[in-house]
C-alpha positions, 0 to 999 in steps of 0.5 A, spaced: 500 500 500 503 506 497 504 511 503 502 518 501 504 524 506 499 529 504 499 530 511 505 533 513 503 540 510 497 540 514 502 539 520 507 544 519 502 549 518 499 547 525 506 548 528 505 555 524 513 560 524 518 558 530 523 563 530 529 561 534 529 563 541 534 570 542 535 569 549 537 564 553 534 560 558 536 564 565 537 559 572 534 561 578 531 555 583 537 552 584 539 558 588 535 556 594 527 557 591 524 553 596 518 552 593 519 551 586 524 547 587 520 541 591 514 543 584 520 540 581 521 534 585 513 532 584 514 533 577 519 528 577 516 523 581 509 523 577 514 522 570 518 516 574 511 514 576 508 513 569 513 513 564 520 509 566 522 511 558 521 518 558 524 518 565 530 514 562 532 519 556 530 525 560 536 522 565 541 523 560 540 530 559 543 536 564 540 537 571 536 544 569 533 541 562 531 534 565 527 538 570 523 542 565 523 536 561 520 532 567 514 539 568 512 538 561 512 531 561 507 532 568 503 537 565 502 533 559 500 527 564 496 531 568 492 534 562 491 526 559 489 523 567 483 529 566 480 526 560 481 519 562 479 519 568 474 526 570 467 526 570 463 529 564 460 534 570 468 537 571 472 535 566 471 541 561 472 546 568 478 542 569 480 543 562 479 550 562 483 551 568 490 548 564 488 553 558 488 559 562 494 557 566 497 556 560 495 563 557 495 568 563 499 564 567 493 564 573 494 557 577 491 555 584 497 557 589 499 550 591 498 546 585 506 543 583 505 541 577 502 548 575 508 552 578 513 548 575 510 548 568 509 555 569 517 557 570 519 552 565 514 555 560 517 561 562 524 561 564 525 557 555 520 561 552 515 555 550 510 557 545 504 557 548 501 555 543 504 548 543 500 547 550 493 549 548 494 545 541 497 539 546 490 541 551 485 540 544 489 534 542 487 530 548 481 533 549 479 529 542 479 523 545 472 525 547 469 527 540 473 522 536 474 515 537 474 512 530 479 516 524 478 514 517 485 517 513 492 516 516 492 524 514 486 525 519 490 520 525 496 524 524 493 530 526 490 528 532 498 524 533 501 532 532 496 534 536 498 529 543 506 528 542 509 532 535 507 539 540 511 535 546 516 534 541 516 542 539 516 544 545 522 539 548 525 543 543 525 549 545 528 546 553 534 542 549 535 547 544 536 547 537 540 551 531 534 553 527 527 553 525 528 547 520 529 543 526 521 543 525 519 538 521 523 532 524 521 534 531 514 533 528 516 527 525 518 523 530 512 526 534 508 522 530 513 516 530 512 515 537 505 516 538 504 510 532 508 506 536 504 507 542 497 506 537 500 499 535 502 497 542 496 499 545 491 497 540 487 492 544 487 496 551 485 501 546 479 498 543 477 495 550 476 503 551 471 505 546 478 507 542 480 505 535 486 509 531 488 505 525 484 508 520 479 505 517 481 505 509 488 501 512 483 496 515 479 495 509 485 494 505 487 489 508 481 485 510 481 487 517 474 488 520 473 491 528 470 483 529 477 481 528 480 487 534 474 486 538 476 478 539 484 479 539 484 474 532 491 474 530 490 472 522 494 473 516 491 479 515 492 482 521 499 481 521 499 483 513 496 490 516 501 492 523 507 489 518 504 495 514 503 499 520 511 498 523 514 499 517 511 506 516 513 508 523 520 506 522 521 510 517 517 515 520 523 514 525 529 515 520 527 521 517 526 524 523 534 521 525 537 528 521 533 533 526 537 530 531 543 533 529 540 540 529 540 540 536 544 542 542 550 538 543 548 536 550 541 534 548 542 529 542 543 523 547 537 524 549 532 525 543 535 520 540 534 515 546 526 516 546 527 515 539 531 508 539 527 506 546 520 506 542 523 503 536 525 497 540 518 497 542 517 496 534 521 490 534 518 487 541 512 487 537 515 483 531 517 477 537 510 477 539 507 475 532 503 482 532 500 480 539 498 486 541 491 484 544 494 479 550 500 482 550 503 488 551 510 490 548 516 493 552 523 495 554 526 492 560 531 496 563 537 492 561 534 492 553 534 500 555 541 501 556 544 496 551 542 501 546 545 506 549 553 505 546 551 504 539 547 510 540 552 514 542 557 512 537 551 514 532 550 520 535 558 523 535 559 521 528 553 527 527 
């Protein structure tokens, strides 16, 4: 089946113009902001708690940055949790209260999550508008549960992981506004992979991401998904879905090299992580129904030297 990138026009004007950040970020809570500090603290302990990849690759950046990384990661947890698990009668409150923090910095006082993000957003000039496109990207999973085009799917992957990528951008630093499309790209190469790997828990949630016009073309009906039926045609289907993915992967390789030094390692960590995902898939026959793919720590720091070697030939 061809694969056509119609799609990645209609991204790139989501992400609309990104000038390069003239100032650089300023440092104050290491001297002795109580407050802000333990802000830090939590956001950290929310990223060890739900994510053991992200928490890995952001352990590979410099202490500040890995910090801001872990308050995007918090807010970016935080938003999701709220659509996930809210009730219909406060959710959209709870909604408008992260957009409005986002846009005039207003946040009860004693809501860390808040006063971490808030700093960051500040102290590396993160456009705004990446956090409320993230908040309307969530939020579409409760409007939306099934998706027709690949195009349609990956505005929705831009909308809850390319923004993430965008935004960690501007925290790890980078040379120009061509670093943009790559950014994106990996963000929808991660989002992807979190589509195949979660596919039957997905489903048991009402959710179905794999567009339809891929289903029919490989003769895959939602009475396969709904009964965990590993047949020919499915395996046709999800080797179509990882291939495209990892090529996903391979173009967004060149824009890792347009950040800053200090930060290759771990960008290019969160990529090989979930790549390895990919595979795991592979080894379990494309079972993503009864079986959920992951990494261990030691298959995790394996990949790290090949990794580095790649990353010092840029």
């Amino acid at each position: 089946m061809q694969v056509h990138a119609n799609w990645e026009n209609q991204l790139l004007a989501l992400a609309g113009n990104v000038s390069h950040p003239q100032t650089r970020p300023f440092f104050s809570y290491w001297a002795g902001d109580v407050s802000l500090r333990q802000a830090y603290k939590q956001a950290e302990k929310i990223t060890a708690e739900h994510s053991k990849s992200f928490y890995f690759a952001s352990g590979l950046l410099p202490e500040e940055k890995r910090s801001a990384v872990r308050a995007l990661y918090a807010f970016c947890r935080t938003v999701d949790d709220i659509v996930d698990e809210s009730s219909d009668e406060e959710r959209e409150s709870r909604l408008d209260y992260w957009r409005a923090m986002v846009e005039s910095a207003s946040f009860a006082e004693k809501d860390l999550i808040a006063v971490a993000w808030a700093d960051t957003l500040t102290r590396y000039h993160i456009p705004r508008h990446y956090a409320l496109q993230l908040i309307d990207g969530v939020a579409r999973d409760l409007c939306q549960i099934r998706y027709q085009t690949f195009d349609e799917l990956a505005t929705y992957c831009y909308g809850v992981a390319s923004t993430v990528g965008l935004m960690s951008m501007f925290i790890v630093g980078f040379a120009s506004s061509e670093a943009v499309p790559y950014a994106i790209k990996l963000g929808v190469a991660l989002q992807m992979t979190n589509i195949l790997r979660d596919v039957g828990e997905d489903y048991g949630n009402g959710r179905l991401y794999l567009p339809r016009e891929e289903l029919a073309f490989y003769g895959v009906q939602e009475t396969d998904i709904a009964q965990g039926r590993l047949t020919d045609n499915w395996r046709q289907l999800m080797k179509f879905q990882i291939e495209r993915t990892r090529q996903l992967y391979a173009e967004s390789w060149t824009g890792v090299k347009m950040l800053e030094r200090e930060g290759q390692l771990a960008i290019g960590a969160a990529s090989v992580f979930y790549q390895g995902i990919l595979d795991e898939i592979e080894k379990n026959d494309f079972d993503v129904f009864t079986r959920r793919a992951s990494l261990n720590t030691f298959a995790k720091v394996s990949r790290i030297p090949s990794l580095w070697w790649k990353i010092k030939s840029l």
